[in-house]
Each structure stands twice: as C-alpha cells, then as structure tokens.
NUVEX-962915 format. One record per atom (N, C-alpha, C): y negated, x, z. Coordinates in steps of 0.05 Angstrom, whole numbers, plus 5000, padded with zeros to 4 digits. Each point is the difference from the previous one (the first is absolute). Layout:
YXZ ...
***
This chain:
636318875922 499350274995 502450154987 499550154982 503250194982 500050195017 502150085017 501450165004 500050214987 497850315021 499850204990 503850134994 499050224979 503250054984 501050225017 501950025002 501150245022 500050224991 500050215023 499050334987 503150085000 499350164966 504150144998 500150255005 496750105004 499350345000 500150155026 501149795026 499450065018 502149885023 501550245013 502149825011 499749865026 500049765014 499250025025 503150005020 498950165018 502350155021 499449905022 502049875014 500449905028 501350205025 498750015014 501250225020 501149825020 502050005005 501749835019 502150255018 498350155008 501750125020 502449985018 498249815022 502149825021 500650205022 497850125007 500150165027 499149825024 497249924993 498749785013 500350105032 499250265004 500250025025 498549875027 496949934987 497849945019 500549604996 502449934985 499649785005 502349845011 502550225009 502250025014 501949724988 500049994975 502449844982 499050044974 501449954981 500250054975 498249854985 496050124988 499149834999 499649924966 502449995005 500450014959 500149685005 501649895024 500849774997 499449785021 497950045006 498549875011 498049904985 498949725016 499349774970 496549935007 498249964982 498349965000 499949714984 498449745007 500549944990 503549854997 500449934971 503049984999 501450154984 499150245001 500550244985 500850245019 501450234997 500350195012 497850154990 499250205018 497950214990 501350184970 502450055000 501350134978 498949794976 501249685004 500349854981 496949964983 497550015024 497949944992 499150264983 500650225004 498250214987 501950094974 502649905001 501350094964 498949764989 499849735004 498049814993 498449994982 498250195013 497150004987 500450264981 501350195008 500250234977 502449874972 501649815006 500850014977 498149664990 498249905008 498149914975 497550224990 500050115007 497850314992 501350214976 502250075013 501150244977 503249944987 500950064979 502549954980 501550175019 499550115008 502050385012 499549925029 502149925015 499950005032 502350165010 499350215020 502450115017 499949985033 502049975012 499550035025 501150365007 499050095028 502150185002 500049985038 502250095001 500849925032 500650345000 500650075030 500750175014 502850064993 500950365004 502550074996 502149825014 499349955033 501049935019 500049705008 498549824993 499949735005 501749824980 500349675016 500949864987 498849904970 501149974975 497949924982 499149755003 499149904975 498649735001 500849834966 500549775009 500549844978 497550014981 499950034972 497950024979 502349924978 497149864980 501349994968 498250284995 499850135000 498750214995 501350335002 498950234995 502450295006 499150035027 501550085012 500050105031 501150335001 498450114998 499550235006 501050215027 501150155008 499850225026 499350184999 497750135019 498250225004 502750314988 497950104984 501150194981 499950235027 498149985009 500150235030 500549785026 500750065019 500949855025 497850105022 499249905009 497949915036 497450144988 499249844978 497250144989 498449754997 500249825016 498149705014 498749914961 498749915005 498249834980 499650254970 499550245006 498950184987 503550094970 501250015019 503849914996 500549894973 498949725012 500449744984 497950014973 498350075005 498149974974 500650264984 501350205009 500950284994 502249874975 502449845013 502849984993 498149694971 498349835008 499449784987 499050174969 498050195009 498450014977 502650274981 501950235017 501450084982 502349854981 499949785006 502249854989 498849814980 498249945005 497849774982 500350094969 499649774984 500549994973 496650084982 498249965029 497350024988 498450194997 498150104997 498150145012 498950055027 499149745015 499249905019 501649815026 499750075019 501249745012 498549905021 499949685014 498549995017 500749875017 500150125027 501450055025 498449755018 502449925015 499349785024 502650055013 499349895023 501950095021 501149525004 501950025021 501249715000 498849865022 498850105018 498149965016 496949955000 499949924971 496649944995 500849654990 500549835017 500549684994 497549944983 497850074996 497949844986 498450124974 502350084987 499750274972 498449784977 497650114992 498449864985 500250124972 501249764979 501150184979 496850044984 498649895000 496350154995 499850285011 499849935025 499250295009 502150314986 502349794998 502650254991 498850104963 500049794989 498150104978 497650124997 498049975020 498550154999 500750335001 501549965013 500250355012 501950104977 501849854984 500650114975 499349944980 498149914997 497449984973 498350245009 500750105026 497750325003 501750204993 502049924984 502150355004 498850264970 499249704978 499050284983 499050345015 502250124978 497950285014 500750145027 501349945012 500649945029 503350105009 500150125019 503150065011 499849745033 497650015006 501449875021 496949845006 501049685004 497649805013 500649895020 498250045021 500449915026 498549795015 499449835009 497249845002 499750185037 498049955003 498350005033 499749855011 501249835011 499749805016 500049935034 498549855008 499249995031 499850325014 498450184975 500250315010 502150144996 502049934993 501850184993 502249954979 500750314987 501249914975 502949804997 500449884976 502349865010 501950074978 501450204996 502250194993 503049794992 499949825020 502449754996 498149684979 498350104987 498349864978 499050144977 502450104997 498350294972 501050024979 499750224977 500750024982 500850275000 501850164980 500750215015 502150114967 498250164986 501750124978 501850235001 501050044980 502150255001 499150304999 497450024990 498950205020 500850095022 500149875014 500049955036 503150115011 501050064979 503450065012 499750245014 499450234982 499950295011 499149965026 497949875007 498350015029 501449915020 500849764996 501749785014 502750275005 501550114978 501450125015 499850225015 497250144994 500450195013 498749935035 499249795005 497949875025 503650025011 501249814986 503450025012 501150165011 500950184980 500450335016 499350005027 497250104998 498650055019 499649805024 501549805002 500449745018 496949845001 498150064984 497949945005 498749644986 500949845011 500449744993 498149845001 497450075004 497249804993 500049964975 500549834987 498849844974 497450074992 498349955022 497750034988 499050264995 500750205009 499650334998 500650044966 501549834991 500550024965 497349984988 497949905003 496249924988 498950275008 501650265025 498250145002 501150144974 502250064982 501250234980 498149974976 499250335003 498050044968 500449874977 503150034997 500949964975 500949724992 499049855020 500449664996 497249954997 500549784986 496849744985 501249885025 497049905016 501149865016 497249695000 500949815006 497749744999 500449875023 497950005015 499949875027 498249824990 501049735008 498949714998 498949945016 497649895006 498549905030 500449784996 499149855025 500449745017 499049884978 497350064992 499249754994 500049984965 501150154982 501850014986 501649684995 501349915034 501749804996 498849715011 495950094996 499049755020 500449744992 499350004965 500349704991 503349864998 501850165006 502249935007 501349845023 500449724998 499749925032 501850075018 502850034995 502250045021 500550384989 498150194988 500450184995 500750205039 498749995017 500050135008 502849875028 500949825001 502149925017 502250034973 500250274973 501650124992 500550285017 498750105013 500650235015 501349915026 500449715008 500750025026 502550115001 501950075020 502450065006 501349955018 502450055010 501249815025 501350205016 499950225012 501850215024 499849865026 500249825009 499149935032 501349764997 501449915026 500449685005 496349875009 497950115009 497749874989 499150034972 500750254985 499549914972 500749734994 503149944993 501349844996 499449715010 498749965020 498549835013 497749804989 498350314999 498049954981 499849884973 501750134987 501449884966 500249685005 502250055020 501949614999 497349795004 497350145012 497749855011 499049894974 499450244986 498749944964 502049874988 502150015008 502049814973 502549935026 500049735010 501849975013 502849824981 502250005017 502349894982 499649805002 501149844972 500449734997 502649855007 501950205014 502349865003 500950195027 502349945003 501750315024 499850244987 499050195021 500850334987 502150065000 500850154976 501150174996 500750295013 501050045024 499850305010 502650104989 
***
C-alpha cells in the first residue's frame, strides 16, 4: 500500500506536561508495550504531519525529542495552557492536539478529524459520550477565547465549542465505525489501573522500561 503523504498545513502538538498527579510518577515515561507512552504518541504524530511540537510545563523536567520542545507561554493553565502556548507558536493555521498519555493514537482516525477542519476553528470527535478535547483540531481563531477562559482561570477545553464566534465540528462515534482500531485512539492512561489495562492490549516484548 503507498503511504498516505504527510499533512504540512497542520501542526501536530504533543502535550507532555509531566504533572501526572493521579498516576503518582512521571507518566511520560512509563512504557507500554516497548515504548514509553511519550515515545509512542510523538511516533505516530510525526508519521501523520511535516510540523511536530511538543510542549511541556513551565515547571517540569523536559523530554528528549528530535523535534521543538516548547514551554507553556502561561504557567498552571493544565492542558488548555499547552494547546494555548502549541497553537500561538505554530507555523500553521491549525494544530492538532494529543496529549502523551493516549498509547494507542490511530494515525486514520487523526486524519479524519483533520480532513474535517475546512471551514472550521475547532474539531472535536464525541466519543464513549463525551467530547475528547486531547483528540482535536484547534485553529487560530481560538486564541482570543483560550486567552481570555485563562484570565478568568476557567480551564475546560471543552467550554471553547460553546463561543459564538468559533465554527465548531463535533465528530460522532460512528463517524470512526469502519475504522478498526479507531476508537482505542481515544484511550488514555491517568491511573496505575489505566496503565494496567494498556500493558493487557499490548504487553512488552522484553523488560520494562520504568
């Protein structure tokens, strides 16, 4: 099969925080697989898009990348922060946001949701009922809002789909049905049973890595 061509219009942004509070160690680097969760999700975004950035926290350790590594342009503004600091710095129009904690990023599904951006400030899919904000697309539109939600300490991601003045495209489930591993792209890992769970679907082939 030829190898779909990579998108140059669209940057994809890795959120690698490294607060990891609910999973009480650093779960950038913890391994799924024989990959770290970090290693597996810049992976798949840099066979998808020409333009990859990570961005980490004011305050944390960084992370090894061939890629730009980024720090939150505002400080203790969680996920909302990072896509804030990703998309004002971006070379593109568009950028599309994943966090390092989704081990099973389906570069299909990731195209789909940016083959929906015509027209559009922000695409979000719906999944297992609720939106998934760390699977999106997210244009420069979206700055004014993003900063002013800041200000105001008001840090739901998803409250960005309620602003008048954004195009917004919510993707349903089944959108991604004929897709087979589309929907274990939304999984994520905050929990030592998350993490559990993951190593179950893809266990290592050798010693972990902690």
């Amino acid at each position: 099969m030829t190898p779909r061509p990579m998108i140059n219009d669209v940057t994809g942004v890795l959120l690698a925080g490294g607060k990891s509070r609910r999973m009480g160690e650093d779960k950038r680097f913890v391994t799924v697989g024989d990959k770290s969760l970090f290693e597996r999700s810049l992976t798949v975004l840099q066979t998808v898009f020409e333009k990859v950035c990570v961005v980490v926290a004011q305050d944390t350790v960084s992370v090894p990348a061939d890629v730009l590594v980024l720090r939150d342009l505002i400080s203790d503004c969680g996920s909302l922060g990072g896509i804030f600091t990703g998309l004002s710095l971006a070379s593109t129009p568009h950028v599309f946001v994943t966090a390092c904690d989704m081990p099973f990023l389906d570069p299909d599904a990731i195209r789909y949701v940016v083959e929906s951006r015509f027209g559009m400030d922000i695409v979000m899919p719906r999944i297992f009922d609720e939106l998934q904000p760390m699977h999106a697309l997210y244009g420069g539109k979206c700055l004014p809002a993003m900063n002013k939600m800041m200000q105001a300490r008001d840090l739901k991601i998803h409250r960005l789909i309620s602003d008048s003045s954004l195009r917004v495209r919510i993707i349903a489930a089944k959108e991604f049905s004929n897709m087979d591993d589309a929907r274990r792209s939304f999984l994520n890992v905050n929990t030592p049973m998350d993490l559990q769970s993951a190593r179950t679907i893809e266990p290592s082939r050798g010693p972990a890595r902690e």
